[in-house]
KOLLUM-112951 format. One line per field, with one value per residue (C-alpha): residue number from 1; residue in three letters; z, y, x. Coordinates in steps of 0.2 Angstrom, whole numbers, plus 5000, padded with zeros to 4 digits. Layout:
BEGIN
n = [NUM:...] $
res = [ALA:...] $
z = [Z:...] $
y = [Y:...] $
x = [X:...] $
***
This chain:
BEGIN
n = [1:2:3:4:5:6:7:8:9:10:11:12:13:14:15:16:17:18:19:20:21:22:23:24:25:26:27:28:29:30:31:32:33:34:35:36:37:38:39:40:41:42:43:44:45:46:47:48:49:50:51:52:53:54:55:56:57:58:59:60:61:62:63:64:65:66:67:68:69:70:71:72:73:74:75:76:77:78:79:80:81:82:83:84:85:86:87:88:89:90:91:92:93:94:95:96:97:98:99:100:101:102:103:104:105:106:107:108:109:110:111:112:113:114:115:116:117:118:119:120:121:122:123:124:125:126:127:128:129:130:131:132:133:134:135:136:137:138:139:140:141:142:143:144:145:146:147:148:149:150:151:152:153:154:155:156:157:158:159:160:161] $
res = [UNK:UNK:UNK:UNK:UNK:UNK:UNK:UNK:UNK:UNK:UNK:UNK:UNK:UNK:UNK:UNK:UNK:UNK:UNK:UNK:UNK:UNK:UNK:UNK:UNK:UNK:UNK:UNK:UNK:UNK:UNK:UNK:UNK:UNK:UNK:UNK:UNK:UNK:UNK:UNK:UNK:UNK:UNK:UNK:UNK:UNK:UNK:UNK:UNK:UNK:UNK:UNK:UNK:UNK:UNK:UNK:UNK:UNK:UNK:UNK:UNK:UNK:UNK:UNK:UNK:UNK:UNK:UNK:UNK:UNK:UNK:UNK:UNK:UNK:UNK:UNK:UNK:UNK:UNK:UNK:UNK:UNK:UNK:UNK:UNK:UNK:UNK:UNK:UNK:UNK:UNK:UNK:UNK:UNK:UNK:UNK:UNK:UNK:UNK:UNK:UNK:UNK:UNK:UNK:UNK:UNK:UNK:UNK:UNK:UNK:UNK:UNK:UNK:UNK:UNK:UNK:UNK:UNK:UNK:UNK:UNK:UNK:UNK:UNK:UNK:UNK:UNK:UNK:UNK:UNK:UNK:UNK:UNK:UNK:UNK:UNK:UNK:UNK:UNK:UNK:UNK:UNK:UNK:UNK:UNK:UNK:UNK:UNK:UNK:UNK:UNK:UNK:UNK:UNK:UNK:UNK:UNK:UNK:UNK:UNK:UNK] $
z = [5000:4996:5010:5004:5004:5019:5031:5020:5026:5042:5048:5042:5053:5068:5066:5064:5077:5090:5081:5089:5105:5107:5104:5115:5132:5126:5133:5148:5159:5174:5165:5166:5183:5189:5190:5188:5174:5163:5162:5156:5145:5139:5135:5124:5115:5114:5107:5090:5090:5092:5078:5066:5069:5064:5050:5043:5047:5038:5023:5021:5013:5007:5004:5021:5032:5045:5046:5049:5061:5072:5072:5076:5090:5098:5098:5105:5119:5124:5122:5134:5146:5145:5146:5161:5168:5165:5173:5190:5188:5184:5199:5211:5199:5192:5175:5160:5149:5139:5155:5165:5151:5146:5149:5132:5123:5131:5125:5108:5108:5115:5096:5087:5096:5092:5074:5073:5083:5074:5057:5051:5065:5055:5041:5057:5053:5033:5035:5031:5044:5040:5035:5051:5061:5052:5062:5079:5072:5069:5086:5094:5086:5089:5110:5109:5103:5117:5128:5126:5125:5142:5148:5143:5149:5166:5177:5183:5200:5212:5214:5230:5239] $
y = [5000:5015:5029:5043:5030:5023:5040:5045:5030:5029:5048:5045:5029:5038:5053:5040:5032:5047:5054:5035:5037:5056:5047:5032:5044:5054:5041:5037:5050:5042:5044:5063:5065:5054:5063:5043:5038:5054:5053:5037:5042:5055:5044:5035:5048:5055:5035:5039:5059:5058:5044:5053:5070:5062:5052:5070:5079:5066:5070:5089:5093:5074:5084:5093:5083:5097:5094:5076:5075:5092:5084:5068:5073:5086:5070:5057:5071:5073:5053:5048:5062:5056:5038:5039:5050:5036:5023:5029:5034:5013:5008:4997:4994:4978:4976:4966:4963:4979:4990:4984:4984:5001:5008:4999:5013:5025:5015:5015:5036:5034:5025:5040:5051:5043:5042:5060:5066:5054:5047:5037:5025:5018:5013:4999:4991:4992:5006:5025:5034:5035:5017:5013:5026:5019:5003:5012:5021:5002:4997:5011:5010:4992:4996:5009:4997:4985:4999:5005:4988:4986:5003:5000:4980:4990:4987:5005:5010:5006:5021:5015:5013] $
x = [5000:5007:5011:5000:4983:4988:4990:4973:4966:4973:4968:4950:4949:4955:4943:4929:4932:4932:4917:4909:4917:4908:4890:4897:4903:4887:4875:4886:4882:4889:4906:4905:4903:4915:4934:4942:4931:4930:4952:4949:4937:4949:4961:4950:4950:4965:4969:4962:4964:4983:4985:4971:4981:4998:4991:4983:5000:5009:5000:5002:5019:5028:5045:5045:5049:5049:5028:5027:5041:5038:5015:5023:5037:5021:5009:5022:5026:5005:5002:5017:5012:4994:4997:5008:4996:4983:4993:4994:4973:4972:4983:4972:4959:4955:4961:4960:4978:4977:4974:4987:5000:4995:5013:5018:5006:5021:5034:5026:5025:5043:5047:5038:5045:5061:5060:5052:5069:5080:5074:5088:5084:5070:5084:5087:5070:5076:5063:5058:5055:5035:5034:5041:5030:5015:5019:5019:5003:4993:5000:4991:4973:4974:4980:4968:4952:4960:4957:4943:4934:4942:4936:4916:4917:4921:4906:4898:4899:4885:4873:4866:4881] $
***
């Protein structure tokens, strides 16, 4: 698949899928008015926003480089933030496989980050730089749907107790 199709593709999947989650924390009032639940709930979100904002910046100017790696660096900086963030909000709860490894979504940001700083470390995968970023990009979506199926499987608080 070529580059250009695939970031196309890519970005319209990620905004798809956080126009889905707004209807999905729309009918979840509970989530809105509980501080744990709603960072989780942001995280959701920012699981498909930060990927669909990459995969758009990726596509704006092919021959600077400049875009791609400065959108990508910013979005790598906000996810690792974030999902460390989320990770001591998770602590002490019970979790399924994708919650309690949640810090690997860091460590995948950490790769972007990388090869937005460093670009010729993709050349170790036999790689471009955005070939190699659209892996971390797939590995992300698929940690986020993991996630957030996690997330909405959680049983809601009891309102009586």
């Amino acid at each position: 698949m070529d580059l250009a199709d695939f970031y196309s593709l890519m970005s319209i999947t990620c905004f798809t899928l956080v126009g889905l989650w707004w209807t999905v924390v729309e009918k979840h009032t509970l989530w809105k008015t509980d501080r744990r639940r709603r960072r989780l709930a942001g995280g959701v979100y920012l699981s498909f926003l930060l990927p669909g904002l990459m995969s758009t910046f990726a596509q704006v100017d092919a021959g600077n480089p400049l875009v791609w790696r400065t959108s990508f660096a910013l979005a790598a900086i906000v996810g690792m933030v974030t999902t460390l963030q989320l990770v001591s909000v998770d602590r002490g709860t019970r979790r399924g496989p994708f919650r309690r490894f949640r810090w690997l979504v860091a460590v995948v940001y950490g790769v972007i980050l990388a090869l937005a700083a460093v670009p010729p470390l993709a050349g170790l995968l036999g790689a471009t730089p955005l070939q190699a970023a659209s892996v971390a990009l797939i590995l992300l979506v698929v940690m986020g749907h993991g996630l957030t199926w996690e997330f909405m499987m959680e049983p809601d608080a009891d309102p009586s107790a």
